[in-house]
Structure formats: C-alpha cells, structure tokens
C-alpha positions as CSV (number, residue, x, y, z in Angstrom):
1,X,0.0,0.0,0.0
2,X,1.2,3.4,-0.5
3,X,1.6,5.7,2.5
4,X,-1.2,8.6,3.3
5,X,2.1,10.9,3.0
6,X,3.5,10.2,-0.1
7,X,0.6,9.3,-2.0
8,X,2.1,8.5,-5.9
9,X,-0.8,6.9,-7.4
10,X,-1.8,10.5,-8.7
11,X,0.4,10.5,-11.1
12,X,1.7,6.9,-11.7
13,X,-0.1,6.1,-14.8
14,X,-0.6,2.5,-16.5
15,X,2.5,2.5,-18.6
16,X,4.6,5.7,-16.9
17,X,5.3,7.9,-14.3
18,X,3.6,11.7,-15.5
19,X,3.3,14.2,-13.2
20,X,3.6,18.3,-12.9
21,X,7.3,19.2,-11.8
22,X,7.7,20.8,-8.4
23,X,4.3,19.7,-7.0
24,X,4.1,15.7,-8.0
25,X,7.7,15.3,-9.1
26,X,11.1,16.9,-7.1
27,X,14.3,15.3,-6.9
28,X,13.3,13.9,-3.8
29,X,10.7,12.0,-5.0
30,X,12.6,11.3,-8.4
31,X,15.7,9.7,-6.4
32,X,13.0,7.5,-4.6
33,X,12.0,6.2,-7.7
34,X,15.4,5.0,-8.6
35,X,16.2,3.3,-5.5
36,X,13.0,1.3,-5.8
37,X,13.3,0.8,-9.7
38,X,17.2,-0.6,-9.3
39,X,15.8,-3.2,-6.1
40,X,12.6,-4.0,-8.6
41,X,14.7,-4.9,-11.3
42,X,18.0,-6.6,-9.2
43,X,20.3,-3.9,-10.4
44,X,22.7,-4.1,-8.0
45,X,25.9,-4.6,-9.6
46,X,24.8,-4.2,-13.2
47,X,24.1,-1.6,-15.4
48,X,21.1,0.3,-15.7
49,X,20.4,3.4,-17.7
50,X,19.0,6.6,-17.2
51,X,18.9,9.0,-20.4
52,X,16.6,12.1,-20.4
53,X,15.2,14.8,-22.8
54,X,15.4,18.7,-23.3
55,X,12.9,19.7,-20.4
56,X,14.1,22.3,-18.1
57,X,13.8,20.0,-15.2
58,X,15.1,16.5,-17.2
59,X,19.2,16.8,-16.3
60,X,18.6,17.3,-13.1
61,X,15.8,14.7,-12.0
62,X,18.2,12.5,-14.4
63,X,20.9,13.2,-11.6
64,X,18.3,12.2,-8.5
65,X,17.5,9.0,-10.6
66,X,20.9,7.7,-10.9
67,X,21.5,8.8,-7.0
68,X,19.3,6.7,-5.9
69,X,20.0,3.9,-8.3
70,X,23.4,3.9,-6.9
71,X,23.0,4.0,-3.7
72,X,21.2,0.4,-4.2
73,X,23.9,-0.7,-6.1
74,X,22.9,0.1,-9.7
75,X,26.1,0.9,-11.7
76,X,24.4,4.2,-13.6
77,X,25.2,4.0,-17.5
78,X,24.4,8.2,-18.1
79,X,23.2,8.7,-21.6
80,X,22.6,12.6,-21.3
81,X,20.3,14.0,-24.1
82,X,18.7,11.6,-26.1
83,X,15.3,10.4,-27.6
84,X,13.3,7.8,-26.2
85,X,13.9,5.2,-28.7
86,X,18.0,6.0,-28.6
87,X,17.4,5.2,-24.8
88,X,15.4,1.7,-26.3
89,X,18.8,1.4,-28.6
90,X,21.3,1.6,-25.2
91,X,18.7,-0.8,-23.2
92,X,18.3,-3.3,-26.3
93,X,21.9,-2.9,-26.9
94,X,23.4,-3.6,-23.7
95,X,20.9,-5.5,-22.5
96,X,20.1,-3.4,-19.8
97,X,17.2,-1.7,-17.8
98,X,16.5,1.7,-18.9
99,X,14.8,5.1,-17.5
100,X,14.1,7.7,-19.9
101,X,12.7,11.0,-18.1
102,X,10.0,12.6,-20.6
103,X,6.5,14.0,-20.4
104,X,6.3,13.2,-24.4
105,X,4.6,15.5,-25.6
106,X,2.8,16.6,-22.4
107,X,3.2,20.3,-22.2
108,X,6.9,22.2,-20.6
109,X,5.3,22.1,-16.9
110,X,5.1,17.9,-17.3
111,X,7.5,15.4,-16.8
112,X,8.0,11.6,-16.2
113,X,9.7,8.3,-16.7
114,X,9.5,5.7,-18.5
115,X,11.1,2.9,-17.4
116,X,12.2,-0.8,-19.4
117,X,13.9,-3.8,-18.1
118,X,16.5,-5.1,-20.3
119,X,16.0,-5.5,-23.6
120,X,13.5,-2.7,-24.0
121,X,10.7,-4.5,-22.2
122,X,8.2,-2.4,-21.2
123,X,7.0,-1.9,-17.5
124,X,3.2,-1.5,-16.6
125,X,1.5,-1.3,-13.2
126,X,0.6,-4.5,-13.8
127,X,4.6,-5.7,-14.5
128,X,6.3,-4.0,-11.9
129,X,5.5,-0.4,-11.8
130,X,3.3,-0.4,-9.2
131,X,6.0,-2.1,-6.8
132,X,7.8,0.3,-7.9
133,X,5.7,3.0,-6.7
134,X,5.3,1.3,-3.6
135,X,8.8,1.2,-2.6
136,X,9.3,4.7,-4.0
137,X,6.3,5.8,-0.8
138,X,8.6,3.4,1.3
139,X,11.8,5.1,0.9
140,X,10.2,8.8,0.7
141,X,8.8,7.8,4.1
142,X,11.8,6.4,5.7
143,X,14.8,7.7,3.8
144,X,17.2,5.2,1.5
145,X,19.5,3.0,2.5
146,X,22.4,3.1,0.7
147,X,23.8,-0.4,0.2
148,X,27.8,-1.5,1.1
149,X,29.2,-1.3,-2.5
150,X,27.1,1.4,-4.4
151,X,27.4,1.5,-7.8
152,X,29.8,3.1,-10.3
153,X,28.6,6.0,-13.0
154,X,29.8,5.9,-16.6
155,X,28.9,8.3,-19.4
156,X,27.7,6.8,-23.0
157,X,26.8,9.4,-25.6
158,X,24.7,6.3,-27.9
159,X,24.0,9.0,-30.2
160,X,26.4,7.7,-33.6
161,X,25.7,3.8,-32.5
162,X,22.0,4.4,-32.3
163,X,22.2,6.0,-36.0
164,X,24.5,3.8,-37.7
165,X,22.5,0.9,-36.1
166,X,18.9,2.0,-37.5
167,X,21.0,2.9,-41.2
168,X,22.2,-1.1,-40.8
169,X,18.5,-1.9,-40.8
170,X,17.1,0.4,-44.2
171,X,19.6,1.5,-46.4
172,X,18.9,4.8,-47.9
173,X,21.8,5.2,-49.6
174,X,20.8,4.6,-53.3
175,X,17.3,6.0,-53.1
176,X,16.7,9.2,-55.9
177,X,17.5,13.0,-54.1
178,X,14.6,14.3,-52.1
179,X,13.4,17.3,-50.1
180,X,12.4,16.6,-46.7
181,X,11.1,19.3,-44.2
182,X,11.5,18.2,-40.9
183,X,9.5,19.9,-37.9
184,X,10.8,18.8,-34.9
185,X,8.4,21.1,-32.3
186,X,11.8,21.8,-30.5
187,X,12.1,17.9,-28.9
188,X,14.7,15.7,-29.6
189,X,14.2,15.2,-33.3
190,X,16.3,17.9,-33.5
191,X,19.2,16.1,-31.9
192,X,18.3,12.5,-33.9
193,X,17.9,13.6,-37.4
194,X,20.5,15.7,-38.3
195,X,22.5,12.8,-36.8
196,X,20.6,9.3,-38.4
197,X,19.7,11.3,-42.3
198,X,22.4,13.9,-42.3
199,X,26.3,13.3,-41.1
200,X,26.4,14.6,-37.6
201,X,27.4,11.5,-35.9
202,X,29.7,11.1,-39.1
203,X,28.1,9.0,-40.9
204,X,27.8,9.3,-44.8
205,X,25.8,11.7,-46.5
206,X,22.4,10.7,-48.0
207,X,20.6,12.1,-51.2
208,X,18.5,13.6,-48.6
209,X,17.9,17.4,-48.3
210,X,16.5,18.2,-45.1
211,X,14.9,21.5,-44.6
212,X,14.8,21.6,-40.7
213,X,12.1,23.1,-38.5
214,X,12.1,24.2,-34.3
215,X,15.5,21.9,-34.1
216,X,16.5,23.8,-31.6
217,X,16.0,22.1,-28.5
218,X,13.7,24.1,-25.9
219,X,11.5,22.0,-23.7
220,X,9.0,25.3,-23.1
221,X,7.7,24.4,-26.7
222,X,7.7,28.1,-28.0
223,X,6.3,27.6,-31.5
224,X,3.5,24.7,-30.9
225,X,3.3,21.8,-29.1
226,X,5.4,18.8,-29.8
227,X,2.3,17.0,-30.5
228,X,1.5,16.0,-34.3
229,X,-1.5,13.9,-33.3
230,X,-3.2,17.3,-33.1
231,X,-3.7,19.0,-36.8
232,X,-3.3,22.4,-35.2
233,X,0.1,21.6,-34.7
234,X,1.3,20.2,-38.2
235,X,0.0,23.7,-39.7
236,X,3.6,24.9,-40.0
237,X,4.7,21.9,-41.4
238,X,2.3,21.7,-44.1
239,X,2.6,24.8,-45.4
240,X,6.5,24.3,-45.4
241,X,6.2,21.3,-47.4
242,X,4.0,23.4,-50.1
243,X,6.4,26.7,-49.5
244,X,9.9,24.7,-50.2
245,X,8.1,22.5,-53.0
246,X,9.0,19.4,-50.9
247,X,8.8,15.8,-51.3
248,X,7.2,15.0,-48.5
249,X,7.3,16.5,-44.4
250,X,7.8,14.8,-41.1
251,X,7.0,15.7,-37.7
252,X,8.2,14.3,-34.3
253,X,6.7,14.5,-31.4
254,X,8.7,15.8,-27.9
255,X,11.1,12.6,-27.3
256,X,10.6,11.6,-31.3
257,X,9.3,8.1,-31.2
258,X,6.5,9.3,-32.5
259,X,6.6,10.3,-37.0
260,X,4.0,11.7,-38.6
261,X,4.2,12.2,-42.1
262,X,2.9,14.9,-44.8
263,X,2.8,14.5,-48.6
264,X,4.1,16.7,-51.4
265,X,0.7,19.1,-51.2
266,X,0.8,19.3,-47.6
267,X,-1.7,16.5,-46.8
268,X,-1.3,14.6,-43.7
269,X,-0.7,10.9,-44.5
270,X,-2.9,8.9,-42.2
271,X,-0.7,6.1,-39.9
272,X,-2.6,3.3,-40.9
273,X,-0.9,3.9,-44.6
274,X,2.3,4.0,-42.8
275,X,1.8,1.4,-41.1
276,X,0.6,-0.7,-44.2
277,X,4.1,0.9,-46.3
278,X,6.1,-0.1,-43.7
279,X,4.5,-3.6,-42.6
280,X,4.6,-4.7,-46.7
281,X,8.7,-3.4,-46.5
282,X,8.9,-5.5,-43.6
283,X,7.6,-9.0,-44.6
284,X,9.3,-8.6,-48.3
285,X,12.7,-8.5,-46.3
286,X,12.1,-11.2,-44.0
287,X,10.9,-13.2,-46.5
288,X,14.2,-12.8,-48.5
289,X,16.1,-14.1,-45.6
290,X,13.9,-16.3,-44.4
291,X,12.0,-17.9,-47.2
292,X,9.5,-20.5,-45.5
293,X,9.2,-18.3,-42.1
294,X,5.8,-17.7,-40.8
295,X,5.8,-14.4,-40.2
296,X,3.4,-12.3,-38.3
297,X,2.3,-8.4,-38.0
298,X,0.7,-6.6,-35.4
299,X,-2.3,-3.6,-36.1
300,X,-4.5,-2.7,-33.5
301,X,-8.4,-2.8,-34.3
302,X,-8.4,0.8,-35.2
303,X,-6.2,1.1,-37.8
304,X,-7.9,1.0,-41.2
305,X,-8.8,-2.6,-42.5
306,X,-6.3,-1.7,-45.4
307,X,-3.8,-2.9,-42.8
308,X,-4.6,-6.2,-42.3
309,X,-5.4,-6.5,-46.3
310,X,-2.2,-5.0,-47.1
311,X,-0.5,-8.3,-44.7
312,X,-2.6,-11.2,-45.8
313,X,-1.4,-10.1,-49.8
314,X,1.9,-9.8,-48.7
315,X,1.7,-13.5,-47.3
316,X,2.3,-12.9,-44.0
317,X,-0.7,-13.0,-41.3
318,X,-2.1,-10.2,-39.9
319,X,-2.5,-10.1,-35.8
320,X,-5.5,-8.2,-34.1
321,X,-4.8,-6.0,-30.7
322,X,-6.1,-4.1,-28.7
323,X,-5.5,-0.5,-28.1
324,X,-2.2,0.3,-26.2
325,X,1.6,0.5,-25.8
326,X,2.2,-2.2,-23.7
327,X,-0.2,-4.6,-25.0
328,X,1.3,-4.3,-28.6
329,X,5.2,-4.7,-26.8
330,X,3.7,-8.0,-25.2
331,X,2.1,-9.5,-28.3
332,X,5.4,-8.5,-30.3
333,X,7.3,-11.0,-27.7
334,X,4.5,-13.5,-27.9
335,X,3.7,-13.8,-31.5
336,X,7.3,-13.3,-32.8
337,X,5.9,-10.3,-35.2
338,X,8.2,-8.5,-37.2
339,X,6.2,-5.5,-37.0
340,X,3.2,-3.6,-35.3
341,X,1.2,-0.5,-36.4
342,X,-1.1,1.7,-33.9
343,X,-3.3,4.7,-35.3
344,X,-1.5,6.4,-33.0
345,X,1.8,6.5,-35.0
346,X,3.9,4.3,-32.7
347,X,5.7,1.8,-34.7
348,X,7.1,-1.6,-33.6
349,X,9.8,-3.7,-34.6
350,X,11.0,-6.7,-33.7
351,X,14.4,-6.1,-34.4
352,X,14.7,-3.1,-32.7
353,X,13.8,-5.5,-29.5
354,X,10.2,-5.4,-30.3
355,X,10.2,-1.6,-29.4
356,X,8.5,1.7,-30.9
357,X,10.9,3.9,-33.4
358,X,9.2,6.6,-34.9
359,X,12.9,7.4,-37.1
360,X,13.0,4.0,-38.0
361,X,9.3,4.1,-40.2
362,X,10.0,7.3,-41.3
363,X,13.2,5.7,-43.1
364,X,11.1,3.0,-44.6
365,X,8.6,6.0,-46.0
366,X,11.7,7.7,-47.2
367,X,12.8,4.2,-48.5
368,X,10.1,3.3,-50.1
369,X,8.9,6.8,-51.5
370,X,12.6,7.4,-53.0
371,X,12.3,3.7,-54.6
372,X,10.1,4.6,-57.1
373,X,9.6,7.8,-59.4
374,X,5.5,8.9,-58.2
375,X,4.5,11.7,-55.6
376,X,4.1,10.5,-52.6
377,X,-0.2,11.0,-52.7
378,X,0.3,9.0,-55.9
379,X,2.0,6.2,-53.4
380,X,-0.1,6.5,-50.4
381,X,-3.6,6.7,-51.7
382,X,-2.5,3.1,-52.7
383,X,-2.6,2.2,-49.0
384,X,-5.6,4.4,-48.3
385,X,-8.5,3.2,-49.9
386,X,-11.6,3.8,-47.2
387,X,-12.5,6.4,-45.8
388,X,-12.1,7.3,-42.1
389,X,-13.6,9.2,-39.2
390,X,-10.5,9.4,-37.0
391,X,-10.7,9.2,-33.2
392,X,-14.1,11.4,-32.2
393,X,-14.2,11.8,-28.2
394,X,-17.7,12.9,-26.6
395,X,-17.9,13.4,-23.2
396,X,-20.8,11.7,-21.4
397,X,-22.6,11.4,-18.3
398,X,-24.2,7.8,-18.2
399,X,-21.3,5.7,-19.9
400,X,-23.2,2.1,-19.7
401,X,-26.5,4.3,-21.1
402,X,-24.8,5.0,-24.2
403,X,-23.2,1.9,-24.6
404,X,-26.7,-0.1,-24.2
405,X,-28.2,2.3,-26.8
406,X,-25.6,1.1,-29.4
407,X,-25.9,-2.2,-28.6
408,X,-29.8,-2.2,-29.0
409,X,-30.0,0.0,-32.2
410,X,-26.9,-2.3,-33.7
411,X,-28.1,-5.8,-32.9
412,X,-29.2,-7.5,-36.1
413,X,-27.4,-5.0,-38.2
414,X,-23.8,-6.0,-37.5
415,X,-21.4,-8.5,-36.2
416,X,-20.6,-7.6,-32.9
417,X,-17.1,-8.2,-31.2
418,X,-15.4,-7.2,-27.6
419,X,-12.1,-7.4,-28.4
420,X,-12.1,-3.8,-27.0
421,X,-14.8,-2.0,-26.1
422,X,-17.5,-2.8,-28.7
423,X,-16.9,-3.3,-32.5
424,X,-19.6,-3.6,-34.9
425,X,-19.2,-4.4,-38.4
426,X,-21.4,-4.4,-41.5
427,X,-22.1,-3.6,-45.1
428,X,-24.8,-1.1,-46.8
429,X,-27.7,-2.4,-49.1
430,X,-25.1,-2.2,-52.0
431,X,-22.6,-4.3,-50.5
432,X,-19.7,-1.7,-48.8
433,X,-18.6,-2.3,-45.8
434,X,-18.5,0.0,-42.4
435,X,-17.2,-0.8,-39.1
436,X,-17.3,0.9,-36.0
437,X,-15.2,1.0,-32.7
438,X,-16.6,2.6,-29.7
439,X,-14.2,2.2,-26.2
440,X,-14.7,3.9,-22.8
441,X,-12.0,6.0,-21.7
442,X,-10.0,4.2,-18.7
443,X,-9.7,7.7,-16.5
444,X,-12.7,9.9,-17.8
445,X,-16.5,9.8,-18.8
446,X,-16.0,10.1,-22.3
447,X,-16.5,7.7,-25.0
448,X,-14.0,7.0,-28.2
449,X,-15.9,6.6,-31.5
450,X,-13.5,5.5,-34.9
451,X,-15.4,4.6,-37.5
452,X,-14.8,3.0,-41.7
453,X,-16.3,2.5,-44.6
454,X,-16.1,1.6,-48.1
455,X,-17.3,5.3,-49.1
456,X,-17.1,8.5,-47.7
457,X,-20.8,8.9,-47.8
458,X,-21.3,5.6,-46.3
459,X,-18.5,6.9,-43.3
460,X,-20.8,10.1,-42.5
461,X,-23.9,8.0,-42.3
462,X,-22.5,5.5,-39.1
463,X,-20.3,8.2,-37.8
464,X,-23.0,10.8,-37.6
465,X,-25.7,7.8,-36.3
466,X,-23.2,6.4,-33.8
467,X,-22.6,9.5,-32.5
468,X,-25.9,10.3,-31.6
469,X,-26.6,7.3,-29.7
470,X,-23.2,8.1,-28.1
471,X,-24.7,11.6,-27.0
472,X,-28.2,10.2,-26.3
C-alpha cells in the first residue's frame, strides 16, 4: 500500500510515471523512484540506464535518478540527451534496464519516466510499476538506504551507435535526391535527425535534403506543441512542405518516437498507410532471408482494414490487438511479429527488441517513397482506400447508457465483437462495408468513436448515427 504521505498513485499512470514538476515530481521524490526501480529490477551490480530529454527540469531529475539507483547498487550508464527510442537502442543494446525521463509530448510544466527492463521491455503497473511505486512511498517515508558497495557511473553518448545501427536496418543510400522538411516542435528530433539522415554523428551523406524546423532544442515548446496527433500543430509543417516545394514533411513528437508524415501538397498521410508501407517493407525483407518463415504483423483494431489486407497479400498473417503500448510490446514477444502498427503512429519492430521507433518508419517511408519515381499521394492513396472518421471523443454522463443504446440500435445489423470495447461491423444495401469502434476511456466519462467505410458517404452516415446514440 502506499503511504497517506506520499501518495504517488496520482500521477503513476498505466505504462509511466507523468506528473507536474515541483508539485508531484522533485528530486526527492525522483531519487526515490530510482532506489526502488534498481531493487525491482536486481540492479545491483549491473548496469542500468538513465537518459533524459530537453525539459528544463530533465538533467537534473536524471541526476536524482541515478543517485538513488546507486546507492542500491545500480552501476548508472548516463546517456545525457537523447530520444526515447535511442534510450530503447542503449537498453536493447546492452541488455540493460533503462529510465528515460519525458512528459512526451505533455506540455513544458510535465514530466515523467519511462522505465524498461533489459531489452526494451516495457513496464506496466501490472509488470512491476506499481511495486515500484510502492517502494518509491517506502523510501520517501523512511529515507534510503544506501547499500555496502554502491554503484559506479559511466557516461555513453549512444547517439552515432543508435544512427548507424537503424542505417544497418534500411539503407537509404541509393534511393533518388529528395526534399524533406522536418519539424521537430523543438524535442529531440532535433538532436536525432541531423544525426541518423544527415552526417552529424559522421556517418555518410544521403541524397536527402533536409529543410529543418524548431531543431533547436527548448523544452518550453515556443512555436506549438510537440504533438503532431493534433492537426493544429502540423499547420507549420504543411505549409512548409507546399512553401519549399518538398517531397514530403515529417514531424516528431517531444522525445521523437513518434513520426507523422505529410505529402508533397501538404496533406497529412494517415498512420494506418504508414503502417501498411512499412508492414509490406517488412515481410518482403524477412521473407528474402527467411523464405519458408511464418511471419506475423501486429495492427490494432483501429487502424484501417487496409492494414490487415495489405499483410494477408503480402503472405504474411495479420494479428488483431487491442489498443495500447504495452499490450502491442507484449504481443510483439508473444507472436514473434516482425512488425506492429497503432493509429496512433507508434511503430514496432522486432528487431529493434520489439520496441516503438518513430525514425525508423520514417526511413522506410523515405525508402520506399525514393524507390520509385510517383509523388508521394500517388503512393499512399494506394494504401488508403476507405474512408475514415479518425478518433471522435464525446464526453458523457451515463457511460453504460450510451453503450446499451448502441448495442440495441446495432443488434441484427452488425457482427458484434469485444475485443475492445464494442466493434460492430457491417455492409450497406449495395454491399460496402463500415465498421465501427466505440471504447470507454480508462480515466474519464468520455466515449471513443472510430469509425470505416467503403465510401465516404457511407463513413458520415454511421459516424454521424453512432454519435448520436453516443450523446443520447
């Protein structure tokens, strides 16, 4: 149980530790958390490491971490400024656990862990985290006790290995010259891709002109959010892309393991097309090592059914999931998928130890896109065939209510399934198909509505009737 007087459930979420700096998170209560992760994990007398990103208050609850890993006997591997998936690199790499302090792209007064064992395993509340937070109350409570032999710090800029290790997995080397604008909303894109597509960590130069935007690293966020799941803040972006007469744009969110891309006239390119570009990339070049493998990829039941359909005729086989970070990490381990795709624009790979890397799709867009001699629409609009709603929220009082109505005004209509929440899928007099996807949100009254169908028209029809069930 945690103790009345250091009460962390507040802001220890599902997958992370999140919380407002000063109030929820000091260095007090951030050097608490790293005693308790290196006794969770058995880290004394191995490595564990602890990397952090451009906020105002990330070198120095960095510093508190690795204090009180130490003094339980965690020899502290410092990676300094770095993006979450270079801190999945140095975890994967050395087979260590790993603490990356970010808030994402939570806004400059936010910040948090996230914390891996080795390998890049991911840690939920239900894996460890909230031990974790209970020894954090323990130790806050009674002080830490610093163990006979604590451990050793050592610095390790990943920065170059991390880069030449994701250009060992897609060579862009002989794709055609292209124009790139790059907004990276002031995170730590701004650090990674000057280093993994240009020659900052000395690598070699690519046919790859990069147009940058907000590089420079400022964790108050002064021109928009680092956010790019919000269209408010790809704006700039898109009207770079037009403005430079670019190939194509990308934007990063705040520790860049997030990508989102935009096309040649500005258009936002929706994730499940990435995810369908990079999944067919994928299985064609595990398939030409491995030639009788079975090989599976991950989508989540959001994405657009182009996904799945984009697998099966690649000859692989196409794995439902539900929504969620860690739930996609533990199906990577279990199925042995090669990839995974969310709507959300994290991207999983099984060799990058099953863990998300925004940069690393972006190179297979960039690979792909500079393959061939079309536009980038031209290419996409290939992988987006349906027509999609995107995630609607609607916030309401009687959660069950709304969900009952649904259920009565769908049954007969569709097939039903609970994978997650409550999908209903059907097809129109004419034949096209629709599906729908309505989940409860785990922490407020609000309901999530994503909806598909063969035709735009026939898109509007269930959105529009769904979402007045949803608001009764």
């Amino acid at each position: 149980m945690t103790s009345e007087s250091h009460d962390l459930t507040a802001f220890v979420k599902t997958y992370d530790v999140r919380g407002l700096v000063g109030s929820q998170l000091t260095d007090e209560v951030v050097e608490a958390f790293g005693a308790a992760f290196a006794d969770e994990i058995e880290a004394a007398g191995s490595e564990l490491v602890v990397g952090h990103d451009m906020r105002d208050s990330s070198p120095a609850f960095a510093a508190a971490f690795a204090r009180g890993a130490r003094a339980r006997g965690a020899d502290v591997v410092a990676l300094g400024l770095c993006s979450t998936d270079e801190s999945y690199f140095a975890s994967g790499s050395l087979q260590a656990p790993a603490a990356m302090f970010t808030a994402s792209h939570n806004p400059a007064s936010y910040n948090g862990i996230k914390m891996s064992r080795a390998g890049a395993q991911g840690i939920s509340l239900d894996t460890g985290l909230a031990s974790i937070r209970d020894r954090a109350s323990s130790y806050l409570d009674q002080g830490i006790d610093s163990v006979e032999q604590p451990g050793s710090l050592r610095e390790y800029d990943a920065l170059g290995d991390y880069a030449a290790y994701l250009r060992g997995l897609v060579d862009l080397s002989g794709i055609r010259p292209i124009r790139v604008v790059v907004d990276a909303g002031n995170g730590m894109g701004g650090l990674t891709v000057p280093a993994v597509l240009g020659t900052a960590a000395g690598l070699a130069e690519l046919p790859i002109e990069i147009v940058p935007m907000y590089f420079e690293l400022d964790g108050t966020f002064p021109n928009h959010e680092a956010n790019p799941l919000e269209p408010a803040n790809l704006v700039d972006l898109q009207k770079a892309v037009v403005e430079h007469g670019a190939d194509l744009g990308l934007a990063f969110d705040g520790d860049a393991d997030r990508c989102f891309v935009v096309d040649e006239n500005g258009d936002a390119v929706t994730p499940s097309a990435v995810a369908a570009i990079v999944a067919v990339r994928e299985i064609a070049r595990v398939r030409a090592l491995e030639p009788d493998a079975d090989i599976a990829v991950i989508h989540n039941l959001i994405t657009s059914r182009a996904v799945p359909e984009a697998i099966a005729a690649s000859g692989a086989t196409p794995v439902r999931t539900r929504v969620g970070h860690s739930l996609i990490k533990d199906e990577m381990r279990e199925t042995g998928a090669i990839f995974g795709g969310e709507h959300s624009a994290h991207y999983y790979f099984r060799d990058f130890w099953g863990a998300d890397n925004g940069m690393l799709a972006a190179m297979h867009v960039l690979a792909e896109f500079g393959g061939q001699g079309e536009p980038l629409s031209t290419l996409t609009d290939r992988y987006t065939p349906y027509t999609a709603s995107g995630e609607i929220n609607s916030t309401v009082t009687d959660v069950p209510a709304a969900y009952a109505r649904i259920v009565e005004a769908y049954a007969g209509v569709g097939e039903f399934d609970e994978l997650d929440g409550l999908t209903v899928t059907g097809s129109s007099e004419n034949g096209d198909f629709w599906w729908f996807n309505v989940r409860p949100s785990n922490t407020e009254p609000l309901l999530r509505l994503n909806a598909e169908a063969a035709t735009a028209g026939e898109m509007e029809r269930i959105r529009d009737d769904v979402l007045a069930l949803i608001r009764g």
